[in-house]
Structures are given as C-alpha cells and as structure tokens.
mmCIF file as gemmi writes it, N, C-alpha and C atoms, coordinates in Angstrom:
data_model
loop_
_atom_site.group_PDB
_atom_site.id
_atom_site.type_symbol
_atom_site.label_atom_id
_atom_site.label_alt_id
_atom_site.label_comp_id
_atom_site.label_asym_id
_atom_site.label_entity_id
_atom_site.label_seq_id
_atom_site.pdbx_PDB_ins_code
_atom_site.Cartn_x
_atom_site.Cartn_y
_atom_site.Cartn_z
_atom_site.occupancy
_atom_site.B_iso_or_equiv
_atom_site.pdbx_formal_charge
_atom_site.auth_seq_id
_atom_site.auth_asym_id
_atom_site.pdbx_PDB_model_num
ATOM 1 N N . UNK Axp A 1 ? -2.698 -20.865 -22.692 1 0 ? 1 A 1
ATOM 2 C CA . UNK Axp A 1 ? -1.575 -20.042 -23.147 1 0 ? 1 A 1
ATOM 3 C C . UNK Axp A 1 ? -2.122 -18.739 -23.737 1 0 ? 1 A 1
ATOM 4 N N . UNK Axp A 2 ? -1.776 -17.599 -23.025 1 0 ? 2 A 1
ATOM 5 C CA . UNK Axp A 2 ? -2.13 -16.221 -23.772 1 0 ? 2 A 1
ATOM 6 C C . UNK Axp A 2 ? -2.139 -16.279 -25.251 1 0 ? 2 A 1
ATOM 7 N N . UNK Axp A 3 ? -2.342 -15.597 -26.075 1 0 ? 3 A 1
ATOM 8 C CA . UNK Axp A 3 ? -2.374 -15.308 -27.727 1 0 ? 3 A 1
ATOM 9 C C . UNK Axp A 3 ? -1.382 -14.312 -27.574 1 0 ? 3 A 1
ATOM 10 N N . UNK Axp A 4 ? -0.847 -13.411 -26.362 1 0 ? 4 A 1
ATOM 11 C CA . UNK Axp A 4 ? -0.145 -12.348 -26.734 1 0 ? 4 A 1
ATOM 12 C C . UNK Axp A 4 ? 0.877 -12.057 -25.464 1 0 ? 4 A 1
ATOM 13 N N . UNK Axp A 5 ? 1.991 -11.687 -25.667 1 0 ? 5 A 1
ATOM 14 C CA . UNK Axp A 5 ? 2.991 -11.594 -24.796 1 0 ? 5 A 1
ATOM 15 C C . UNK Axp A 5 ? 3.42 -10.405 -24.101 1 0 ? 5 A 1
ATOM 16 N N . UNK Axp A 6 ? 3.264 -10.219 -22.659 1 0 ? 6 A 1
ATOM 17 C CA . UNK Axp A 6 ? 4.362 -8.965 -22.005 1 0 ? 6 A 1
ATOM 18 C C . UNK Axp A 6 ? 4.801 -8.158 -23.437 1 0 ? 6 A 1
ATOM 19 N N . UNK Axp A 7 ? 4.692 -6.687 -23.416 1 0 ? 7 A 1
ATOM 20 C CA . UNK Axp A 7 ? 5.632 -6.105 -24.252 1 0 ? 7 A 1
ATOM 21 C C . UNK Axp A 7 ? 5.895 -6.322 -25.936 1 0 ? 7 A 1
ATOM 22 N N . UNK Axp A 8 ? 4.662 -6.934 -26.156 1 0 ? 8 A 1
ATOM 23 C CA . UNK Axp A 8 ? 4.46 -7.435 -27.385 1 0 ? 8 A 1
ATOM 24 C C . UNK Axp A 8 ? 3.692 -6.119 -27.922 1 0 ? 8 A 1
ATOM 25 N N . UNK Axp A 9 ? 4.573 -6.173 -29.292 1 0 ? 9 A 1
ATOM 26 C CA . UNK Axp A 9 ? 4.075 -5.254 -30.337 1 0 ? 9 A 1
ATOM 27 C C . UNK Axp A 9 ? 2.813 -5.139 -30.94 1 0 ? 9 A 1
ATOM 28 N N . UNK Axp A 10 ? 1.339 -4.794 -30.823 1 0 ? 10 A 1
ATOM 29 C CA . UNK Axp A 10 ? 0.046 -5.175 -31.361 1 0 ? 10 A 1
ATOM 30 C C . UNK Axp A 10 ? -0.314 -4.139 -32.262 1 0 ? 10 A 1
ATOM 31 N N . UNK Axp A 11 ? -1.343 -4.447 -32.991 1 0 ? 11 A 1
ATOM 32 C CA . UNK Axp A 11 ? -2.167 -3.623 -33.584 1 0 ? 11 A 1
ATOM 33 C C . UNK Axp A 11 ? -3.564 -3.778 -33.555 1 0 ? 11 A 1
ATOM 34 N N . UNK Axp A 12 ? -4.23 -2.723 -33.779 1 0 ? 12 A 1
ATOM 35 C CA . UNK Axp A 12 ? -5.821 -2.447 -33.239 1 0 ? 12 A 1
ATOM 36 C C . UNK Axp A 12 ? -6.331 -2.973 -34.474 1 0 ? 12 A 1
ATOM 37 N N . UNK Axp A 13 ? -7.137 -3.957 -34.288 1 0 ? 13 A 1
ATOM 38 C CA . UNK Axp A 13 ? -8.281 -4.08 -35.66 1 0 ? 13 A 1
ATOM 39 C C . UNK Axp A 13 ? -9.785 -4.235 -34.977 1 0 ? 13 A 1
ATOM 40 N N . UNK Axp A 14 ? -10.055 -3.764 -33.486 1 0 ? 14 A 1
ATOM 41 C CA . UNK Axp A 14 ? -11.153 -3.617 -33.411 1 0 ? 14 A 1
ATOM 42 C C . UNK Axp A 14 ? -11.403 -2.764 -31.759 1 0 ? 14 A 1
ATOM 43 N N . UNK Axp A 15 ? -11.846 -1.544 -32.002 1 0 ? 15 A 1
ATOM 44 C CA . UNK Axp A 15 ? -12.074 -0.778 -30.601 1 0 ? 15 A 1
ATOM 45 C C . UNK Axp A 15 ? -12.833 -1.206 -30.052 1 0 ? 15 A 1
ATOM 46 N N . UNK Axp A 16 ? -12.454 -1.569 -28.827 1 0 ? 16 A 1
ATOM 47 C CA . UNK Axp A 16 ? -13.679 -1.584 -27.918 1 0 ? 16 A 1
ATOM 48 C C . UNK Axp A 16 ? -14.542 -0.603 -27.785 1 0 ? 16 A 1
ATOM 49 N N . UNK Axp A 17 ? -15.783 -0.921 -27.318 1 0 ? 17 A 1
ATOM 50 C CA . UNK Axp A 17 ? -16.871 0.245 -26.793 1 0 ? 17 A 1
ATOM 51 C C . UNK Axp A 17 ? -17.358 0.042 -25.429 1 0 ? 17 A 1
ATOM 52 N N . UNK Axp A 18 ? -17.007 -0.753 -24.771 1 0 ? 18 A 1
ATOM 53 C CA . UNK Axp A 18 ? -16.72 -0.99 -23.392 1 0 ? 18 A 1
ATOM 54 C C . UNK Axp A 18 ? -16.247 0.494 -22.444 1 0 ? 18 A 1
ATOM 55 N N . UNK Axp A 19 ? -16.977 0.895 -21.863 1 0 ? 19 A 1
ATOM 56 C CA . UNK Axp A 19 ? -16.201 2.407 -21.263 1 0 ? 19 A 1
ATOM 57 C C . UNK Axp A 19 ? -15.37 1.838 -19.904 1 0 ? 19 A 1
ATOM 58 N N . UNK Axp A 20 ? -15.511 0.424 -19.737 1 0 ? 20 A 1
ATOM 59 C CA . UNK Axp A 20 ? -14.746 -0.181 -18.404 1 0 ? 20 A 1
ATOM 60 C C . UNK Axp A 20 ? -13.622 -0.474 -19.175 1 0 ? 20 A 1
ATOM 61 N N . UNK Axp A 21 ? -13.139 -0.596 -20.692 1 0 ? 21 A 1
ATOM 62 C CA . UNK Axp A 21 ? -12.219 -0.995 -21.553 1 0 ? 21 A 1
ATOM 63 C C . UNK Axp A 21 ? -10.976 0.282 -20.91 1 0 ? 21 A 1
ATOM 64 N N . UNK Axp A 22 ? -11.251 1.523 -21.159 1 0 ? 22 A 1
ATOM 65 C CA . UNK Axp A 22 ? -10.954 2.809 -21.078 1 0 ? 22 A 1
ATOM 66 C C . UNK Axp A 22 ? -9.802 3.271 -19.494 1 0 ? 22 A 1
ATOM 67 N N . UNK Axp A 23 ? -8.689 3.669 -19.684 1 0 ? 23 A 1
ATOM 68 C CA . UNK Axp A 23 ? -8.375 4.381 -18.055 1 0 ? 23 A 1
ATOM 69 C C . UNK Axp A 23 ? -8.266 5.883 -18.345 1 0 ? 23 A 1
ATOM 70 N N . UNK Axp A 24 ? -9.119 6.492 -18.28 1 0 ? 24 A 1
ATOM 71 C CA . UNK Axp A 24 ? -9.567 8.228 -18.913 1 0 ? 24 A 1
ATOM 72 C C . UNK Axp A 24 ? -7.794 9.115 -18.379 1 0 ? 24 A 1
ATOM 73 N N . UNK Axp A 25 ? -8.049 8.683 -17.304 1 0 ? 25 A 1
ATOM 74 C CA . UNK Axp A 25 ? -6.952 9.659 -16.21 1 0 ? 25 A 1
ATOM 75 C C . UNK Axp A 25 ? -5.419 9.712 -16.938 1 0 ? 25 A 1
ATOM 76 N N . UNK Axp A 26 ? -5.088 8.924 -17.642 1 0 ? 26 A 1
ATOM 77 C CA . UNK Axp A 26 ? -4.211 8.703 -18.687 1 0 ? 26 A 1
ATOM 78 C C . UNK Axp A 26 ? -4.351 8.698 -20.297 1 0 ? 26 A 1
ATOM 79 N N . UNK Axp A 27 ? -5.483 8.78 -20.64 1 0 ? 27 A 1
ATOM 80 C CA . UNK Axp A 27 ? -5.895 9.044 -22.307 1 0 ? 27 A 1
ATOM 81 C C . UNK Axp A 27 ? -6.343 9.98 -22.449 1 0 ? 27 A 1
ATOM 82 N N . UNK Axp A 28 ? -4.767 9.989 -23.682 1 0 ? 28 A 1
ATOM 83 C CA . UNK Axp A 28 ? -5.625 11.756 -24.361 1 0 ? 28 A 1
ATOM 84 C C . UNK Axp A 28 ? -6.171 11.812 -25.545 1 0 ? 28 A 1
ATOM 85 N N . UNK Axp A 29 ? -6.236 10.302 -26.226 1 0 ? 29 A 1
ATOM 86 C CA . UNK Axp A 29 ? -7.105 10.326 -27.086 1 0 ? 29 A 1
ATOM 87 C C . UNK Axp A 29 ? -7.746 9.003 -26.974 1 0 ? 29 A 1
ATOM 88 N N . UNK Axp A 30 ? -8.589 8.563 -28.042 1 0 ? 30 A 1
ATOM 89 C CA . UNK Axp A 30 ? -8.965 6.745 -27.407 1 0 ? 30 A 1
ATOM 90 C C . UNK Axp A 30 ? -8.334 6.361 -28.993 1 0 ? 30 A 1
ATOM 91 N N . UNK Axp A 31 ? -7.93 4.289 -28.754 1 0 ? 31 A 1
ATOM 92 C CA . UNK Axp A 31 ? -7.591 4.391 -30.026 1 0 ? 31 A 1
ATOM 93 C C . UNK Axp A 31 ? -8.325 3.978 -31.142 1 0 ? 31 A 1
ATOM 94 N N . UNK Axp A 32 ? -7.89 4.076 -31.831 1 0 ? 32 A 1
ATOM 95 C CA . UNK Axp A 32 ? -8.467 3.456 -33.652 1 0 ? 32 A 1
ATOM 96 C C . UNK Axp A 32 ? -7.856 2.791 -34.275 1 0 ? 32 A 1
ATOM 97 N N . UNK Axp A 33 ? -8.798 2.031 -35.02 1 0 ? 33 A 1
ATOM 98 C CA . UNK Axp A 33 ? -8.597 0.707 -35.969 1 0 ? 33 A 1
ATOM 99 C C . UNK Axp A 33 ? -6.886 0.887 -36.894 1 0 ? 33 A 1
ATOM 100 N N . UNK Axp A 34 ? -5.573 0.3 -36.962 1 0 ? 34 A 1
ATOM 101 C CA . UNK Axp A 34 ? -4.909 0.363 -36.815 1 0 ? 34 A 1
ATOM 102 C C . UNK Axp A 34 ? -3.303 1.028 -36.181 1 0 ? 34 A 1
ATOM 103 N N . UNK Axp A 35 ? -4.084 1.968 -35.341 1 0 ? 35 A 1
ATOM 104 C CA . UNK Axp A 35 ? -2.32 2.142 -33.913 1 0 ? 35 A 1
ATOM 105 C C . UNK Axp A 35 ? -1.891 1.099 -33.692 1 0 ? 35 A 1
ATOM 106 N N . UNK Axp A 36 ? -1.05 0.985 -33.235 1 0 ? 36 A 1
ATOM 107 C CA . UNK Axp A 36 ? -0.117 -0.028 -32.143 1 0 ? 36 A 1
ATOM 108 C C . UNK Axp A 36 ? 0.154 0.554 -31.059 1 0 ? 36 A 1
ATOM 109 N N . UNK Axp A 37 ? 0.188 0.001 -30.493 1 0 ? 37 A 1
ATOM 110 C CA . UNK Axp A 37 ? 0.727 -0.051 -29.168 1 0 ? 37 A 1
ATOM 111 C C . UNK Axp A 37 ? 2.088 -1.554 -28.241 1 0 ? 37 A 1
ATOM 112 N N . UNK Axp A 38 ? 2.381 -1.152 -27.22 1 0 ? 38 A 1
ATOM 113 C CA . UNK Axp A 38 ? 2.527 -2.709 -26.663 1 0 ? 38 A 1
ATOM 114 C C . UNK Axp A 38 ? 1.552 -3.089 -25.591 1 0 ? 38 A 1
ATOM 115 N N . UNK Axp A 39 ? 1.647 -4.306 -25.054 1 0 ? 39 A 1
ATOM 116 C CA . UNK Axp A 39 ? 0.786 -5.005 -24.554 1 0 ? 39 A 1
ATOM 117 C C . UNK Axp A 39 ? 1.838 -5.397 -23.347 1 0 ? 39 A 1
ATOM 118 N N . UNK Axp A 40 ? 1.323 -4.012 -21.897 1 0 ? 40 A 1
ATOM 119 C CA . UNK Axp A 40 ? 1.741 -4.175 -20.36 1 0 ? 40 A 1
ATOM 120 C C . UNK Axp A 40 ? 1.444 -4.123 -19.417 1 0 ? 40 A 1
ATOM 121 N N . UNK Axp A 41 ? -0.06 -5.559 -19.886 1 0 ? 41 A 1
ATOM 122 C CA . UNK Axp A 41 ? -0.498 -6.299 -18.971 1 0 ? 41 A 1
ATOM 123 C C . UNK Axp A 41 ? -1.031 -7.774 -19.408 1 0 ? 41 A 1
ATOM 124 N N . UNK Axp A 42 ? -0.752 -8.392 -18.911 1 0 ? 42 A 1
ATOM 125 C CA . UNK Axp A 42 ? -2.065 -9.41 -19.623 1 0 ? 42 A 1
ATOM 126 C C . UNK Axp A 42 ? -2.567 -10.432 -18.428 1 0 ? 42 A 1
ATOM 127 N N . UNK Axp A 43 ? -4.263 -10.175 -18.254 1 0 ? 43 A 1
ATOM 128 C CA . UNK Axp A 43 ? -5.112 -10.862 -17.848 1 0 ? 43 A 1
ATOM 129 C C . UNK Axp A 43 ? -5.712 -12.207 -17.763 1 0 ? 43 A 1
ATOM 130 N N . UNK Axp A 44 ? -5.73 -12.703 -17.371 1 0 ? 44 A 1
ATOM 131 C CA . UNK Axp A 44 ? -5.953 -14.175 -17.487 1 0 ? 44 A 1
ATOM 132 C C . UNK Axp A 44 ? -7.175 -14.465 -16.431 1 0 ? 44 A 1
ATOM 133 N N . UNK Axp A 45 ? -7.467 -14.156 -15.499 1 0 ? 45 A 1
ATOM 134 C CA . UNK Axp A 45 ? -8.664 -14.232 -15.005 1 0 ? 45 A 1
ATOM 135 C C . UNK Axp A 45 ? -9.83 -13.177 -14.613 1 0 ? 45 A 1
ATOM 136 N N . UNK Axp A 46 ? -11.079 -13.152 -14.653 1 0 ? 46 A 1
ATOM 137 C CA . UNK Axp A 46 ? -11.797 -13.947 -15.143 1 0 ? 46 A 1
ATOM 138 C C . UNK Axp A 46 ? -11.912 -14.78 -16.464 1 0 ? 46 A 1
ATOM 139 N N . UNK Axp A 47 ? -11.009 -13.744 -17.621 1 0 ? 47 A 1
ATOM 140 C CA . UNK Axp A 47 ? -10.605 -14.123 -18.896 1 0 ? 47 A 1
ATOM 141 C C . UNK Axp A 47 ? -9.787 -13.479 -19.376 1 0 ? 47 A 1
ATOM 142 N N . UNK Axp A 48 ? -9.239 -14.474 -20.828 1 0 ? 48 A 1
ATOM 143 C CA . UNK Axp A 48 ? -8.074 -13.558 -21.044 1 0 ? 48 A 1
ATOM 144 C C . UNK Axp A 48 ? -8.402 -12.109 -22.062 1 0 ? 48 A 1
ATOM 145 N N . UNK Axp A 49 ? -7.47 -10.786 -21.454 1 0 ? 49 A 1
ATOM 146 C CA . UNK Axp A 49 ? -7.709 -9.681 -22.096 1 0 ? 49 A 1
ATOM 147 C C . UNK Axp A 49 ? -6.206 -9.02 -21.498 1 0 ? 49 A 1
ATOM 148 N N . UNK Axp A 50 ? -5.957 -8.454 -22.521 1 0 ? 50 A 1
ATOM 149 C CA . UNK Axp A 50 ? -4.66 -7.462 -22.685 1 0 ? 50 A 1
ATOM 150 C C . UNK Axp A 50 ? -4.627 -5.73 -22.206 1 0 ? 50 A 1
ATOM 151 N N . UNK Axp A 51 ? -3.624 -5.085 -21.382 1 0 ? 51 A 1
ATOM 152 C CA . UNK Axp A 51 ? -4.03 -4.089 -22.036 1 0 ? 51 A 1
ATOM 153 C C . UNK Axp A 51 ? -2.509 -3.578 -22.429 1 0 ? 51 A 1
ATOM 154 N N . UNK Axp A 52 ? -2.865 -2.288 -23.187 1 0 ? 52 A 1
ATOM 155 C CA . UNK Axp A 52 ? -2.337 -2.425 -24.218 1 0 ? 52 A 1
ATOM 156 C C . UNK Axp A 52 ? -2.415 -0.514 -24.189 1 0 ? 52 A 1
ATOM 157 N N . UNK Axp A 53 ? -0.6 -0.002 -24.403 1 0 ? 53 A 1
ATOM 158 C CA . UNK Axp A 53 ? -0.802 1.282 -24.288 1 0 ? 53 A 1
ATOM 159 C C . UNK Axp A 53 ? 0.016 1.883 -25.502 1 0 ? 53 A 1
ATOM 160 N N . UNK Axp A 54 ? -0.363 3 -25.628 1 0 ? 54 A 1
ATOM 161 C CA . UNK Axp A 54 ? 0.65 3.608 -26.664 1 0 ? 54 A 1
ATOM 162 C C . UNK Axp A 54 ? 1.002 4.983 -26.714 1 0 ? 54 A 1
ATOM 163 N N . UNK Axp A 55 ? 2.57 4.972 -26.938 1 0 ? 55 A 1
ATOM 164 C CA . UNK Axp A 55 ? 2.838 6.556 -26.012 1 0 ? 55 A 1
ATOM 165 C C . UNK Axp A 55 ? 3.182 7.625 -27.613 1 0 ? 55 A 1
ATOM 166 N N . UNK Axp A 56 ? 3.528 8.281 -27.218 1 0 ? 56 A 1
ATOM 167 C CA . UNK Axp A 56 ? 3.761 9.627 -28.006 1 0 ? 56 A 1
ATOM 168 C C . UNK Axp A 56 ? 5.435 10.018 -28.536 1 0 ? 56 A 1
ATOM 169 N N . UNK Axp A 57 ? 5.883 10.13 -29.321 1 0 ? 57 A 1
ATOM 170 C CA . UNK Axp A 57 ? 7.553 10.531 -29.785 1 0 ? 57 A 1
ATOM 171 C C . UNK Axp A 57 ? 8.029 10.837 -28.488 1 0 ? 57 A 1
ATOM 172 N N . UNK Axp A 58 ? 7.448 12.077 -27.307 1 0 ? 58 A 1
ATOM 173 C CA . UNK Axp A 58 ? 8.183 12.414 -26.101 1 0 ? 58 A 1
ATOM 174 C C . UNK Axp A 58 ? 8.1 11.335 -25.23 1 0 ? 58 A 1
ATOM 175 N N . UNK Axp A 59 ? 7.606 10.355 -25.343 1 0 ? 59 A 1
ATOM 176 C CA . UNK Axp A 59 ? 6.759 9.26 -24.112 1 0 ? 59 A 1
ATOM 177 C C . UNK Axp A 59 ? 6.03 9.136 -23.23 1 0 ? 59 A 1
ATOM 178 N N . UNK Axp A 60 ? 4.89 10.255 -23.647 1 0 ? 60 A 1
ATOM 179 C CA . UNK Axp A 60 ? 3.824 10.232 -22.958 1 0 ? 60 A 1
ATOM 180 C C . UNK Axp A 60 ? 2.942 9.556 -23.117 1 0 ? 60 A 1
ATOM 181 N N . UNK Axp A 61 ? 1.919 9.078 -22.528 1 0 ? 61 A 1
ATOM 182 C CA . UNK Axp A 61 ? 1.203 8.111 -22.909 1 0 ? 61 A 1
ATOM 183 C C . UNK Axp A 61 ? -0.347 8.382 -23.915 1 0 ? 61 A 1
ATOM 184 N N . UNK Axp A 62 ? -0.549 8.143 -24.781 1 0 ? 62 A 1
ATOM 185 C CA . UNK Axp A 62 ? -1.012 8.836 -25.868 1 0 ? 62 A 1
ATOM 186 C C . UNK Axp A 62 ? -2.734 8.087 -25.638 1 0 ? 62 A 1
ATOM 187 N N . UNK Axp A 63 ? -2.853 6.59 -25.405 1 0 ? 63 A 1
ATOM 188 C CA . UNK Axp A 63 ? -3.758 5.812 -24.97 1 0 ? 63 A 1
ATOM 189 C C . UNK Axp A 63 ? -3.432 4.433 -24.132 1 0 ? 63 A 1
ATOM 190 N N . UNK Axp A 64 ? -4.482 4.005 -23.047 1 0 ? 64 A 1
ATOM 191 C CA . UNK Axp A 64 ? -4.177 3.366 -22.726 1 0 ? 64 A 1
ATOM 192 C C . UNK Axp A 64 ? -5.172 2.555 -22.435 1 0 ? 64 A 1
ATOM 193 N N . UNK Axp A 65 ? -5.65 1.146 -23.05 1 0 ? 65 A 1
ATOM 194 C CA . UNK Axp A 65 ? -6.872 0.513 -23.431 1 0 ? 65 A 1
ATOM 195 C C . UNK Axp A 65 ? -6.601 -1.17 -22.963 1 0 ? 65 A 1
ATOM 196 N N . UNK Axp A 66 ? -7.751 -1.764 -22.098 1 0 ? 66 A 1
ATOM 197 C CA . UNK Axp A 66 ? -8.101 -3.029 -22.071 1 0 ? 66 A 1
ATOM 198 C C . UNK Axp A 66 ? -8.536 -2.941 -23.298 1 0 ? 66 A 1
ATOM 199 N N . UNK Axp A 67 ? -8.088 -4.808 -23.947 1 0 ? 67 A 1
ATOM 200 C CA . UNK Axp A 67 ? -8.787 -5.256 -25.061 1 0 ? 67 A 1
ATOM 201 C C . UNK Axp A 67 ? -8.776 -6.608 -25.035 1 0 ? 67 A 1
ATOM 202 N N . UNK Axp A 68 ? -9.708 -7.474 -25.308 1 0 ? 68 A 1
ATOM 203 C CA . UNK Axp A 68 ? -9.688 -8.53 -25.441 1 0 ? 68 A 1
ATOM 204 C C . UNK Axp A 68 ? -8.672 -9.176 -26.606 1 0 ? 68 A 1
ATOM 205 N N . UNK Axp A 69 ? -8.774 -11.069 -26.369 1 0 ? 69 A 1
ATOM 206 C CA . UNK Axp A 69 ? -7.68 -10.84 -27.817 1 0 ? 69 A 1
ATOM 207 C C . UNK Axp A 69 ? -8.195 -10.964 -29.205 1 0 ? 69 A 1
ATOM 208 N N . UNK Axp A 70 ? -9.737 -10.769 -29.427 1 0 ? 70 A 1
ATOM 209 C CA . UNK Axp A 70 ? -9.958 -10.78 -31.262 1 0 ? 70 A 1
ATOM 210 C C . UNK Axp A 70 ? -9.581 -9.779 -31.5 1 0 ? 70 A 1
ATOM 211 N N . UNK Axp A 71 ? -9.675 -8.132 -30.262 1 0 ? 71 A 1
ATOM 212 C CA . UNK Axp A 71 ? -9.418 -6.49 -30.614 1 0 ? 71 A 1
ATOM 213 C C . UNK Axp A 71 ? -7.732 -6.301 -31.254 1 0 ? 71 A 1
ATOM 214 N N . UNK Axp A 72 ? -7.387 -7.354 -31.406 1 0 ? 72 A 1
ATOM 215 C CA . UNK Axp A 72 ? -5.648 -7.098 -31.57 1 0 ? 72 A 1
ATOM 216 C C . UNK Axp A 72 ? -5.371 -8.174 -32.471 1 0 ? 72 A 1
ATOM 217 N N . UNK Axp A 73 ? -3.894 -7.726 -33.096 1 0 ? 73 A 1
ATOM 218 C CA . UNK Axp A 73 ? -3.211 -8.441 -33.841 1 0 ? 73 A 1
ATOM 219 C C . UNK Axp A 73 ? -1.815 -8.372 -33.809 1 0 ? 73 A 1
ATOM 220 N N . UNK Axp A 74 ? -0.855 -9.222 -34.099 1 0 ? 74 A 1
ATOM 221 C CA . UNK Axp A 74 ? 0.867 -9.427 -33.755 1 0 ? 74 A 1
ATOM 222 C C . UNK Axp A 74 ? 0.905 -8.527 -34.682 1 0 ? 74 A 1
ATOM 223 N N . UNK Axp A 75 ? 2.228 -7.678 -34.549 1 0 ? 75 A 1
ATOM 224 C CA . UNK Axp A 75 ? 2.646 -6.581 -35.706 1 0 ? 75 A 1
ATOM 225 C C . UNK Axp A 75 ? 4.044 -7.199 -36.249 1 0 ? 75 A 1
C-alpha cells in the first residue's frame, strides 16, 4: 500500500540530490525543506516513489520533483 495518495497534499522535509529526481524542462526553481506541493504520480515499481509538483498563484508550475516516501510528509 503506497504511504501517499493521487493528489495528496505533501510537504518537503528532505530534497533530493538525485539529478534523475529533477524534470528541468518544467522547473523554475528546485524545492526546499518545507513547500508543498501535491503528489501526481505515484510509482510503485521498481519502488515506491512519488512525484510531486507545485505550481505558482497563476498555475504555473513552480517545481516538479520525484521523491521517495521518507522525502515527504501528509500536510
């Protein structure tokens, strides 16, 4: 059973440093130890990992980050 759900509200308590974590072509910044974002994807094989984006007041997409699930927390 995932730790985290479709569209689920998260928060960052640990960045990856993974640059395969990263989709550049869409981030305009990377994130830091408490943003949120939601979580609209989640991975399950090879293992489980989330990713997890977060947009801007206009709705642009501000970052957009694979993370495993210790990198996150329910908000």
């Amino acid at each position: 059973m995932p730790k985290f759900e479709l569209y689920q509200k998260v928060r960052v308590v640990h960045v990856p440093t993974r640059l395969d974590a990263f989709w550049p072509s869409v981030c305009r910044r990377s994130p830091r130890v408490g943003d949120t974002g939601a979580v609209v994807e989640v991975y399950l094989d090879p293992h489980e990992a989330y990713c997890v984006e977060a947009v801007l007041p206009d709705g642009a997409t501000d970052w957009l980050v694979d993370f495993l699930p210790d990198d996150l927390e329910a908000v």
